[in-house]
N, CA, C and O atoms as a printed pandas DataFrame, in Angstrom:
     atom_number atom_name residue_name chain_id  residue_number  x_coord  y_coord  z_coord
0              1         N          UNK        A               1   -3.111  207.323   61.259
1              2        CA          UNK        A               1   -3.210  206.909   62.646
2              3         C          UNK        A               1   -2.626  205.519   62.845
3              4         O          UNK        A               1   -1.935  205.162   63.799
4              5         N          UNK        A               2   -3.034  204.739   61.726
5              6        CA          UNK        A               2   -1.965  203.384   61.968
6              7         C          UNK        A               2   -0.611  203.377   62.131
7              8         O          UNK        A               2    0.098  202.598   62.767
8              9         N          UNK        A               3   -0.396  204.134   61.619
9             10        CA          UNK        A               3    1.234  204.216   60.851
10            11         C          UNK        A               3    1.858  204.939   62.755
11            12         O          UNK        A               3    3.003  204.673   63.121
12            13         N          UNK        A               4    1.195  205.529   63.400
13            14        CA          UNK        A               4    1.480  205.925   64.428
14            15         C          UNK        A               4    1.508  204.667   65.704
15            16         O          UNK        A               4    2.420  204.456   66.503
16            17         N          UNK        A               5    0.533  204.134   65.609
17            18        CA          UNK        A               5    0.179  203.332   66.472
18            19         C          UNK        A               5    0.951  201.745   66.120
19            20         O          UNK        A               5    1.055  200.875   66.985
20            21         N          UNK        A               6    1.409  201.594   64.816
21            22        CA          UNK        A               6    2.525  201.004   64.411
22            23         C          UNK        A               6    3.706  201.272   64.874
23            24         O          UNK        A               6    4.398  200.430   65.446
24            25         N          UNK        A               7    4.029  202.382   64.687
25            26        CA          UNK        A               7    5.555  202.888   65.128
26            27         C          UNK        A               7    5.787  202.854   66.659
27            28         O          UNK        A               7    6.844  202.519   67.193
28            29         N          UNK        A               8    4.651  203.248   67.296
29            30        CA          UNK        A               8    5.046  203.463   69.223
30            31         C          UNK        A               8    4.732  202.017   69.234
31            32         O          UNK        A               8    5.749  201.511   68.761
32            33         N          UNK        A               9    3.714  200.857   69.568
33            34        CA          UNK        A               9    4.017  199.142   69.434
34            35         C          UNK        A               9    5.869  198.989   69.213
35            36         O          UNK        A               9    6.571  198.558   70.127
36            37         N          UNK        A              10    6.353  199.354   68.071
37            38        CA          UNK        A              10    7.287  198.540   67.556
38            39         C          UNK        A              10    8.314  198.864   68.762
39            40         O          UNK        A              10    8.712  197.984   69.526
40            41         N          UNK        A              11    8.630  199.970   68.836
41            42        CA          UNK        A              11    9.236  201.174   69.765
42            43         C          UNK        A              11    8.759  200.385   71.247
43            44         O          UNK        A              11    9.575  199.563   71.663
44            45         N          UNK        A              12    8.011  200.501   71.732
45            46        CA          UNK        A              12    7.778  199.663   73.248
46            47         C          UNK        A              12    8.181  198.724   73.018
47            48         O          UNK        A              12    9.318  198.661   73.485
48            49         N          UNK        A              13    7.827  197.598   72.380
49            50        CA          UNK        A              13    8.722  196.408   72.077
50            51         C          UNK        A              13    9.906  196.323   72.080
51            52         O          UNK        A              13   10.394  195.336   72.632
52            53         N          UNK        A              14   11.128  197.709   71.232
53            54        CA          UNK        A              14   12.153  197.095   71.319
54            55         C          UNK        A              14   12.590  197.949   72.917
55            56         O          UNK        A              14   13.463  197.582   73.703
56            57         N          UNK        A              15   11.891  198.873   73.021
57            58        CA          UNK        A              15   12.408  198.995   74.221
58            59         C          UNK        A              15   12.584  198.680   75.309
59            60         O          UNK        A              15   13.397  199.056   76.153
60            61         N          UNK        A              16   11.291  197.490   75.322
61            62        CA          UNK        A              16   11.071  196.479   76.455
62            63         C          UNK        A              16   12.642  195.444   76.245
63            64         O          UNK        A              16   13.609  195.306   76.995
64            65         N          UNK        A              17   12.349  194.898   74.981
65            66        CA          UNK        A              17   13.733  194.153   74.745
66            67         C          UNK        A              17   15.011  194.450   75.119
67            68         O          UNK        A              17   15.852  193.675   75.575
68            69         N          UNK        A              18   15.139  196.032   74.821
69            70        CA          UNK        A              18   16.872  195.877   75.145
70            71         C          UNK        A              18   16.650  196.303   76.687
71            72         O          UNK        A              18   17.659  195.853   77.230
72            73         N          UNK        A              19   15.751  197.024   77.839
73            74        CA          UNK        A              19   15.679  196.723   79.027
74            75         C          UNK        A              19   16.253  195.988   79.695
75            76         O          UNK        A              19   17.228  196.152   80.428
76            77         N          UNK        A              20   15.317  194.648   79.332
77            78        CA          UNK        A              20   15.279  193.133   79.525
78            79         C          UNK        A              20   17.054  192.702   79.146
79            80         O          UNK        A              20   17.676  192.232   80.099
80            81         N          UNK        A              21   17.764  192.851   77.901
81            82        CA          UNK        A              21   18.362  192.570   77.474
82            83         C          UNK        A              21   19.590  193.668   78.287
83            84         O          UNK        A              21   20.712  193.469   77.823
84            85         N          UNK        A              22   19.553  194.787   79.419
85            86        CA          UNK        A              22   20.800  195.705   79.843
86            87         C          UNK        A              22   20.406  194.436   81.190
87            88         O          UNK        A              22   21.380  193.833   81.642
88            89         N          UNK        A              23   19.135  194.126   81.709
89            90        CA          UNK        A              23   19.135  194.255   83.266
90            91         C          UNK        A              23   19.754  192.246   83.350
91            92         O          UNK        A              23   19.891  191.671   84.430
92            93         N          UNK        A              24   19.943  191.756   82.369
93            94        CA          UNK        A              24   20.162  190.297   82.324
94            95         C          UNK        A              24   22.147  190.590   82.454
95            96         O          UNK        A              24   22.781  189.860   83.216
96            97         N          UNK        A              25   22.969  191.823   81.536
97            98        CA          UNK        A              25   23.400  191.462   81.272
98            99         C          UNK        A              25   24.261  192.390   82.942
99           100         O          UNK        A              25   25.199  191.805   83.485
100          101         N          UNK        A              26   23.968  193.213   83.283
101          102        CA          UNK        A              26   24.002  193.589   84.576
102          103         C          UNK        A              26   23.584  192.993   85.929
103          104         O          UNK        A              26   24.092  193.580   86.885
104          105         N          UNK        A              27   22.930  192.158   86.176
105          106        CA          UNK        A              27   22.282  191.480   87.387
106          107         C          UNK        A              27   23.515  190.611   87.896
107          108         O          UNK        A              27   24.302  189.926   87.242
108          109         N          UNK        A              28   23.437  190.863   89.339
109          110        CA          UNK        A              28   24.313  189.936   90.048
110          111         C          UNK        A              28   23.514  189.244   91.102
111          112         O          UNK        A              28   23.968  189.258   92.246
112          113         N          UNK        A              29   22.260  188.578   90.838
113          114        CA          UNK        A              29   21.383  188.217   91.308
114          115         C          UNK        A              29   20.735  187.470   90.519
115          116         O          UNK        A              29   20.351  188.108   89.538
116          117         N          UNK        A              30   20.273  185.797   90.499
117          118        CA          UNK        A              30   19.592  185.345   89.918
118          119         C          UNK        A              30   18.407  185.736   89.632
119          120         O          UNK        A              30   18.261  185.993   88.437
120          121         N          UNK        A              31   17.334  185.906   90.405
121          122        CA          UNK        A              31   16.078  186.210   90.651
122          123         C          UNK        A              31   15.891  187.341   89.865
123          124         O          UNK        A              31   14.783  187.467   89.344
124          125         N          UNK        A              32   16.964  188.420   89.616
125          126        CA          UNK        A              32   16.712  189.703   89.029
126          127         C          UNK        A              32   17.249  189.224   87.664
127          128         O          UNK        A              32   16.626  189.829   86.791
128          129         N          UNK        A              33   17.741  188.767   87.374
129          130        CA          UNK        A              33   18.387  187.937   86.242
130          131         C          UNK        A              33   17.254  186.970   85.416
131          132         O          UNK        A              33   17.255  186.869   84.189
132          133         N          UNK        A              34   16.370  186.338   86.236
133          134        CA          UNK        A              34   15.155  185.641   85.860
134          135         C          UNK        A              34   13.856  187.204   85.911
135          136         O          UNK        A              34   12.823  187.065   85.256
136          137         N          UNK        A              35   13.953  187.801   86.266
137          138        CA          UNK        A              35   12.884  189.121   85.925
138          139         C          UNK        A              35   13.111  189.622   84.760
139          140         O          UNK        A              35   12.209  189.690   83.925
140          141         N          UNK        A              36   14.297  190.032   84.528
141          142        CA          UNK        A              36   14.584  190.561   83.358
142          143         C          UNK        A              36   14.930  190.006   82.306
143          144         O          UNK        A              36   15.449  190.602   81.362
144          145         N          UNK        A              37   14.632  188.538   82.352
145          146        CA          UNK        A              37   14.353  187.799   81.327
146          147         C          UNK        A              37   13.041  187.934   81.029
147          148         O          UNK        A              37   12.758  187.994   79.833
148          149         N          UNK        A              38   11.916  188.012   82.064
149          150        CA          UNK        A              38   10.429  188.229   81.822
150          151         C          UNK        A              38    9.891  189.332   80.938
151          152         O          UNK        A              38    8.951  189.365   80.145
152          153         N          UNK        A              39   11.007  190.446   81.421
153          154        CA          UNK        A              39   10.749  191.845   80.767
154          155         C          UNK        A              39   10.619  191.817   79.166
155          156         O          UNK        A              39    9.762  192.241   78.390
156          157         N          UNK        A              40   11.949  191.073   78.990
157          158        CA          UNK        A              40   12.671  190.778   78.033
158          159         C          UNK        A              40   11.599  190.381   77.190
159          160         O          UNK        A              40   11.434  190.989   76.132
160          161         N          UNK        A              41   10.683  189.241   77.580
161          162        CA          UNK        A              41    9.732  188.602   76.714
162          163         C          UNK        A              41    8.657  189.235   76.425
163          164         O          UNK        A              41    7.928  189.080   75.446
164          165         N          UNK        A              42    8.520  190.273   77.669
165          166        CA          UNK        A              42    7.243  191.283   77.398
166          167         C          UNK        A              42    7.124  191.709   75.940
167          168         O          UNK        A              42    6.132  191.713   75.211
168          169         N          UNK        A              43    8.505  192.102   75.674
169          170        CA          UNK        A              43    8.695  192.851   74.508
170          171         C          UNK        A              43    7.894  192.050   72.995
171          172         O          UNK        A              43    7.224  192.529   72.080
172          173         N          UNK        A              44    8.434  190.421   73.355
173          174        CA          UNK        A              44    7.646  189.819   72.194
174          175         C          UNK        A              44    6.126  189.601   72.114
175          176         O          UNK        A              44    5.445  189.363   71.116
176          177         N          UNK        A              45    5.733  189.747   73.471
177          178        CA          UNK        A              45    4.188  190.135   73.317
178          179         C          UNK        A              45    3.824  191.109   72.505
179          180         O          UNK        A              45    3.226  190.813   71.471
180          181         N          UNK        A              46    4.162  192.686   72.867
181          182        CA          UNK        A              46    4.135  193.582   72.176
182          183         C          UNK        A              46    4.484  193.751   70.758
183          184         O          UNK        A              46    3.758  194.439   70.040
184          185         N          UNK        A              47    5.501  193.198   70.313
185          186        CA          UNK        A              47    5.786  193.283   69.065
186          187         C          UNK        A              47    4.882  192.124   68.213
187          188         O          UNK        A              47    4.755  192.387   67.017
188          189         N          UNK        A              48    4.259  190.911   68.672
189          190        CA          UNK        A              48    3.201  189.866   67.684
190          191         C          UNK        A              48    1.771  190.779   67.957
191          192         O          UNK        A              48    0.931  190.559   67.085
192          193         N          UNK        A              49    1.319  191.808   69.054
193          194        CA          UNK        A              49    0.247  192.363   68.813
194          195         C          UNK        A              49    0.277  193.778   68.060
195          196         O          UNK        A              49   -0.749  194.405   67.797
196          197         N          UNK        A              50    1.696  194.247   67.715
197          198        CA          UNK        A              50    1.614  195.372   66.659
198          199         C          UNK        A              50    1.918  194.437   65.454
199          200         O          UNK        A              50    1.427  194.719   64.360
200          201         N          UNK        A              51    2.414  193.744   65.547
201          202        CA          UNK        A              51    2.232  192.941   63.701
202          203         C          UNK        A              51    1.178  192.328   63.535
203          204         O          UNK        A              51    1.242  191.574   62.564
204          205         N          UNK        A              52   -0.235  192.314   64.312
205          206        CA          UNK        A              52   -1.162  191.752   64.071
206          207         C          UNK        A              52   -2.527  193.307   64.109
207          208         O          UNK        A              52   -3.714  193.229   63.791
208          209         N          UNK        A              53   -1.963  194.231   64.478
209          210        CA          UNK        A              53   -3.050  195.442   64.564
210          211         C          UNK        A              53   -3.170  195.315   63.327
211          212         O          UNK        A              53   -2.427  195.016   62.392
212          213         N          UNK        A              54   -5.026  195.795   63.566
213          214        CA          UNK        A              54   -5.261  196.714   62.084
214          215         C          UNK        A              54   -6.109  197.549   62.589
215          216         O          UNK        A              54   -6.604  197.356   63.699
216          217         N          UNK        A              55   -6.489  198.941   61.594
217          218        CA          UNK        A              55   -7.215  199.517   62.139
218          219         C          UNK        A              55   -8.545  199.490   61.429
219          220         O          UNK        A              55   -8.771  199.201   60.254
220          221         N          UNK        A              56   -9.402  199.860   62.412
221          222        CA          UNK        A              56  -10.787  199.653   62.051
222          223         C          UNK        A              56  -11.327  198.037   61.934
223          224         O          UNK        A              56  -12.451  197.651   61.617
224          225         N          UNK        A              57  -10.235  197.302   62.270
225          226        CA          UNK        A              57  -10.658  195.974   62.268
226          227         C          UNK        A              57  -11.672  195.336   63.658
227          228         O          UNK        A              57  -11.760  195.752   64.813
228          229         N          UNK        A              58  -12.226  194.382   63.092
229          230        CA          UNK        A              58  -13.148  194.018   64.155
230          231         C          UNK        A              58  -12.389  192.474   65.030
231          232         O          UNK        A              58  -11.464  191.824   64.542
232          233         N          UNK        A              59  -12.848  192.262   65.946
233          234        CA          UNK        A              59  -12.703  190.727   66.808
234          235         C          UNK        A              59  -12.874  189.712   65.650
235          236         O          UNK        A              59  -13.607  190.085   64.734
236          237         N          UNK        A              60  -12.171  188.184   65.528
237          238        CA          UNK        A              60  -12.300  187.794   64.658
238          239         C          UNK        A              60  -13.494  186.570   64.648
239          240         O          UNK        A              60  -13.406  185.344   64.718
240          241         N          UNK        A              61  -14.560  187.431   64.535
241          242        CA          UNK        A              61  -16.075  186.632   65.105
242          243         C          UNK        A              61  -16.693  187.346   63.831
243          244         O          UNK        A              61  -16.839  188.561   63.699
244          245         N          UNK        A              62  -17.010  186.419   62.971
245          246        CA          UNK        A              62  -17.581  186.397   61.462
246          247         C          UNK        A              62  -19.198  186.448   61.564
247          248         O          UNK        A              62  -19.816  185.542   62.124
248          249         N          UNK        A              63  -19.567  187.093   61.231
249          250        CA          UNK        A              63  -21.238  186.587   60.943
250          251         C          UNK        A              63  -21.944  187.180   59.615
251          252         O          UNK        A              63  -21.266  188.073   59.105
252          253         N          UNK        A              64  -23.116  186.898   58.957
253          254        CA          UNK        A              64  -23.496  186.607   58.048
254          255         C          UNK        A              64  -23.727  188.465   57.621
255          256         O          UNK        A              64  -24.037  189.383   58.380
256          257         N          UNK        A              65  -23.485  188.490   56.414
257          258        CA          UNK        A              65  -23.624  189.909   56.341
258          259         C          UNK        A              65  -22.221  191.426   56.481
259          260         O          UNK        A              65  -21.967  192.506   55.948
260          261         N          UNK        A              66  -21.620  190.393   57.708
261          262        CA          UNK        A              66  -20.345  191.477   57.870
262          263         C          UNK        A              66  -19.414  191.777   56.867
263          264         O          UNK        A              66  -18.776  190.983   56.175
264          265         N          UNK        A              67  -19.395  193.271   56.855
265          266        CA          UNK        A              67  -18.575  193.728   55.764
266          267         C          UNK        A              67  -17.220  194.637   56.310
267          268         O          UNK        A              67  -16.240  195.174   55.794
268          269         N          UNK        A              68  -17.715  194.487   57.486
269          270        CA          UNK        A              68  -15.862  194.727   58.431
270          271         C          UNK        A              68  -14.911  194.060   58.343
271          272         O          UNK        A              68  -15.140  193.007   58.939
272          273         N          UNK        A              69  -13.727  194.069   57.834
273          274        CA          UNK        A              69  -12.223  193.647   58.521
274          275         C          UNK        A              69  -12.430  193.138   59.422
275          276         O          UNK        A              69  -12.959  193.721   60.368
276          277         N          UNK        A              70  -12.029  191.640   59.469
277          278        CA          UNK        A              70  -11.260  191.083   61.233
278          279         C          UNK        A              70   -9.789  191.399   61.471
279          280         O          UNK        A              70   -8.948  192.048   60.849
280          281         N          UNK        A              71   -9.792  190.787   62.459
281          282        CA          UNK        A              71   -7.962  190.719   63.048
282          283         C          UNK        A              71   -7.918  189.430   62.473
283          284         O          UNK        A              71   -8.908  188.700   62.414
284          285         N          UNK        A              72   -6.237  188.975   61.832
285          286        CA          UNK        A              72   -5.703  187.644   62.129
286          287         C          UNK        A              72   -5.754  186.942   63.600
287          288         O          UNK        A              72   -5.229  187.385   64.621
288          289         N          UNK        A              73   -6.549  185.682   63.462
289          290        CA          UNK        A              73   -6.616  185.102   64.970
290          291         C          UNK        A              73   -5.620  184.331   65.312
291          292         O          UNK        A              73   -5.531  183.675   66.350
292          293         N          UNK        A              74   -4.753  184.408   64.324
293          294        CA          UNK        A              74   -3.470  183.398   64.187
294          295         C          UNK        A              74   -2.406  184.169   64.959
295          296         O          UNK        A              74   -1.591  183.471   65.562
296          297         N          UNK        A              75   -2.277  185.502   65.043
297          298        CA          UNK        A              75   -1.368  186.532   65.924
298          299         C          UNK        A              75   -1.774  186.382   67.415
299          300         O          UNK        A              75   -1.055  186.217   68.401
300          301         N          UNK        A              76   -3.265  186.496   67.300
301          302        CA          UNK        A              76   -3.327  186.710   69.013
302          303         C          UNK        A              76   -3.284  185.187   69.528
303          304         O          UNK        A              76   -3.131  185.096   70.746
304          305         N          UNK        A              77   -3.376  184.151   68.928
305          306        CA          UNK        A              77   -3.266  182.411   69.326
306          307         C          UNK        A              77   -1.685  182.694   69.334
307          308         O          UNK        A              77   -1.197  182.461   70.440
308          309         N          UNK        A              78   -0.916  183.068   68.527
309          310        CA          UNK        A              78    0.592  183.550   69.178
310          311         C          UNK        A              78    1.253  184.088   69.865
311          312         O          UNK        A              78    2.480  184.144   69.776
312          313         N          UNK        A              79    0.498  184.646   70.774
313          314        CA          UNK        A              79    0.594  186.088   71.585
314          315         C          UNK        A              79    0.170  185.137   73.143
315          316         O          UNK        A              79    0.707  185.393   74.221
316          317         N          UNK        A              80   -0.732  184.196   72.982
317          318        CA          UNK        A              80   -1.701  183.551   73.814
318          319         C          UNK        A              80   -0.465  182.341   74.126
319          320         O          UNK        A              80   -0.443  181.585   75.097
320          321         N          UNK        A              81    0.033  182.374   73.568
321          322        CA          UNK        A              81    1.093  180.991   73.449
322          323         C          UNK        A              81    2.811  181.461   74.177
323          324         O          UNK        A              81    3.508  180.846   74.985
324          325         N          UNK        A              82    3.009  182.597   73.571
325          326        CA          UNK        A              82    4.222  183.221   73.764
326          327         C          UNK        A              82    4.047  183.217   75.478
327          328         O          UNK        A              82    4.959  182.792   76.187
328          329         N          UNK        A              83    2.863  183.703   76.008
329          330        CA          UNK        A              83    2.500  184.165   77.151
330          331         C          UNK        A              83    3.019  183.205   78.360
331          332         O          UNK        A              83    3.862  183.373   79.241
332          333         N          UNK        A              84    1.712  181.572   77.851
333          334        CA          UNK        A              84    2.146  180.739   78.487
334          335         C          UNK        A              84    3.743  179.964   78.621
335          336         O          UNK        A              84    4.421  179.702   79.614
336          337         N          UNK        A              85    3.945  179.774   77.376
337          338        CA          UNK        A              85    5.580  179.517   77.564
338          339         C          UNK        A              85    6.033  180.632   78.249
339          340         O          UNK        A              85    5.468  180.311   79.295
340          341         N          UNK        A              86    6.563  181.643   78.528
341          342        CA          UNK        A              86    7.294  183.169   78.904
342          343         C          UNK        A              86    7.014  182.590   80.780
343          344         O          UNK        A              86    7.898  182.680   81.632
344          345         N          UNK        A              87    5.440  181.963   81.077
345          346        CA          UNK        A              87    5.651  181.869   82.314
346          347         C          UNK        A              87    5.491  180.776   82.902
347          348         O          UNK        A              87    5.092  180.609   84.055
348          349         N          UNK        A              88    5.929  179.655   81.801
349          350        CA          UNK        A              88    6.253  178.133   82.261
350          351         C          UNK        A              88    8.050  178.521   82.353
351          352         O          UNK        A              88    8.478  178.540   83.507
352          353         N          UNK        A              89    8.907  178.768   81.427
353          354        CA          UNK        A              89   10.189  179.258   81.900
354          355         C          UNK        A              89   10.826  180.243   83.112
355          356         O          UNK        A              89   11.768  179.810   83.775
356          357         N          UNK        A              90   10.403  181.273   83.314
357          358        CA          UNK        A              90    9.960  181.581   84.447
358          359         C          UNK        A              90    9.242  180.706   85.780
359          360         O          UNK        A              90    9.730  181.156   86.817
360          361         N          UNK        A              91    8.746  180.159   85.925
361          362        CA          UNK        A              91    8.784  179.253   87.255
362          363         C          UNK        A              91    9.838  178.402   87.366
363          364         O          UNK        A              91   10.322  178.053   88.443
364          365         N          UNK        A              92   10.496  177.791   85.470
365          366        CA          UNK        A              92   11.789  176.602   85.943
366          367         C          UNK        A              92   12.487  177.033   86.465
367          368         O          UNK        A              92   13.095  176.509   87.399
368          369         N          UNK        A              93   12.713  178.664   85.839
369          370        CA          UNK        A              93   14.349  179.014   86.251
370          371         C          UNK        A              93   13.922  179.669   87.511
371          372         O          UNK        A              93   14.880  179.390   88.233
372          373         N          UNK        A              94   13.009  180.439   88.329
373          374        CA          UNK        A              94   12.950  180.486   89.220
374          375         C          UNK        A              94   12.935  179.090   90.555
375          376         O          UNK        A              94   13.286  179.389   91.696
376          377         N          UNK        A              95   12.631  178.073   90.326
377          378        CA          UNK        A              95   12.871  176.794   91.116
378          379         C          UNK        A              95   14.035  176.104   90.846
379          380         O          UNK        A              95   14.537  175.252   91.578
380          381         N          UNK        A              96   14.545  176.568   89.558
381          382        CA          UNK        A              96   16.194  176.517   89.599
382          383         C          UNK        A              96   17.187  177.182   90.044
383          384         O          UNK        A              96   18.342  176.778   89.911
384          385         N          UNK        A              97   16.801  178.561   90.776
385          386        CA          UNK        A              97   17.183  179.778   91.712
386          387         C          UNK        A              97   17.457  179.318   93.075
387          388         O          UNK        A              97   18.418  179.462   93.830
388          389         N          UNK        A              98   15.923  178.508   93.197
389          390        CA          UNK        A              98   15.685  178.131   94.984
390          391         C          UNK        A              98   16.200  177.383   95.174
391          392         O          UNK        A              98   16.578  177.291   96.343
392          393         N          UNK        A              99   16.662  176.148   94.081
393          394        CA          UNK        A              99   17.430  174.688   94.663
394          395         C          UNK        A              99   19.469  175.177   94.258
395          396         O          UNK        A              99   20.389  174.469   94.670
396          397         N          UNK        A             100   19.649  176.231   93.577
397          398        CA          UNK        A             100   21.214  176.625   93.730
398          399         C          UNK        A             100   21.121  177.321   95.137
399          400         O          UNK        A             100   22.094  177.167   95.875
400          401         N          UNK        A             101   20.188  177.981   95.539
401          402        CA          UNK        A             101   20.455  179.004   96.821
402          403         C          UNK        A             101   20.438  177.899   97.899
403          404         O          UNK        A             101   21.387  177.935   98.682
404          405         N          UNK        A             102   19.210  176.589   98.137
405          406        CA          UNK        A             102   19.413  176.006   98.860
406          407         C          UNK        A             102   21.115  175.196   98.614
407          408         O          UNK        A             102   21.913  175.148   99.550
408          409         N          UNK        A             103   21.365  174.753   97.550
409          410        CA          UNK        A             103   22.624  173.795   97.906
410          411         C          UNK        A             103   24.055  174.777   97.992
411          412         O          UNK        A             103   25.059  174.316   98.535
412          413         N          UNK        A             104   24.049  176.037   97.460
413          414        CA          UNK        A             104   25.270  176.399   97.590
414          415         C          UNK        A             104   25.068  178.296   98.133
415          416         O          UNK        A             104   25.828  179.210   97.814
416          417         N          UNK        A             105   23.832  178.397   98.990
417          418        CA          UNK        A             105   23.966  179.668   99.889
418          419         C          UNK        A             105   24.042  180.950   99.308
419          420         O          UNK        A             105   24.160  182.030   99.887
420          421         N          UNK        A             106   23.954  180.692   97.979
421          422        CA          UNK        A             106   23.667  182.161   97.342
422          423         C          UNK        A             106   23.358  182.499   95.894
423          424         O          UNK        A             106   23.795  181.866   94.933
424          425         N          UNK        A             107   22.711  183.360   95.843
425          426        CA          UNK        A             107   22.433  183.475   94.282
426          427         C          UNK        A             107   23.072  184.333   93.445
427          428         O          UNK        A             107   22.418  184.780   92.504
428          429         N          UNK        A             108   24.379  184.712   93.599
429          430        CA          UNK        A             108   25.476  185.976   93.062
430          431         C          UNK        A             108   25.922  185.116   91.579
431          432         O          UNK        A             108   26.632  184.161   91.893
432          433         N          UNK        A             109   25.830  185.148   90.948
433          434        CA          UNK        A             109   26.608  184.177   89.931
434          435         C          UNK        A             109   27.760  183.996   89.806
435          436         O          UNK        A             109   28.244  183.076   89.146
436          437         N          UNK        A             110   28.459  184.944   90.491
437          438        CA          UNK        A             110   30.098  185.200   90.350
438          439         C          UNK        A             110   30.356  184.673   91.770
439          440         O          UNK        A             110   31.577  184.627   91.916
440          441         N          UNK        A             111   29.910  184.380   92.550
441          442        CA          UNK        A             111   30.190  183.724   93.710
442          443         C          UNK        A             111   29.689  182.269   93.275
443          444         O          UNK        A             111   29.874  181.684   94.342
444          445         N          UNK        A             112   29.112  181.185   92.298
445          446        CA          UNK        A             112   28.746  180.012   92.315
446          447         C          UNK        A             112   30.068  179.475   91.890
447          448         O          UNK        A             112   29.644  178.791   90.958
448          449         N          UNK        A             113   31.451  179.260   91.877
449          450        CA          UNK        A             113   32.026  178.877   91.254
450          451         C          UNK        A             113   32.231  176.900   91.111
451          452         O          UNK        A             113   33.047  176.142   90.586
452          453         N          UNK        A             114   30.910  176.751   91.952
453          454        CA          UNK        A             114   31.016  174.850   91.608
454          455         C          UNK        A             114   29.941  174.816   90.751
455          456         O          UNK        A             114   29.114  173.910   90.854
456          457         N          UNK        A             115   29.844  175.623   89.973
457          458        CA          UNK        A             115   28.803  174.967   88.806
458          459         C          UNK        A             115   29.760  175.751   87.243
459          460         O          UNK        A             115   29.264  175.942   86.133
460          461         N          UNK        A             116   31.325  176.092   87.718
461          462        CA          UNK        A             116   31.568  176.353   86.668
462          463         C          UNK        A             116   32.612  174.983   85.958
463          464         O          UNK        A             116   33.568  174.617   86.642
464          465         N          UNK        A             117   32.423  174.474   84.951
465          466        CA          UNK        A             117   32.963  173.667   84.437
466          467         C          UNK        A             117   34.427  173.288   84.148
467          468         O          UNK        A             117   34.687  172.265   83.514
């Protein structure tokens, strides 16, 4: 049953990834361009909580006597972390969306041509 629940995790993950990774490379829209970067990251959520499953494991709350398996708490403090960064980048580049649309009227990327070097 692990070995299952291993394989579909890994599998959503990369499938979230290359999603994320068609709709970035297709978008002619910032905003959809900044979503599917989000997607994109979903995927690494998913993939630090299938490298941290176990089965039959318990919460990693120890007490005297227990002879259960925990989880590594070091995966889900990575998972907890990935999260917040994933949607501190996401607000920059979205307020970096609103101040190109305010100064130059649109968010097409192929139409910005004063921010090309």
């Amino acid at each position: 049953m692990t070995g299952v629940v291993s394989a579909a995790c890994y599998g959503v993950a990369a499938w979230l990834l290359l999603l994320g990774c068609a709709g970035i490379m297709r978008s002619r829209h910032l905003v959809h361009t900044v979503v599917s970067l989000s997607v994109a990251q979903s995927g690494t959520y998913v993939l630090l909580l299938a490298i941290g499953y176990q089965d039959q494991a318990a919460a990693p709350i120890v007490s005297q006597g227990q002879s259960q398996p925990v989880v590594d708490p070091m995966v889900q403090a990575m998972t907890l972390t990935d999260i917040v960064v994933s949607a501190t980048i996401t607000a920059l580049l979205l307020a970096l969306t609103l101040q190109i649309s305010r100064r130059h009227g649109t968010v097409d990327p192929d139409e910005l041509r004063a921010l090309r070097g």
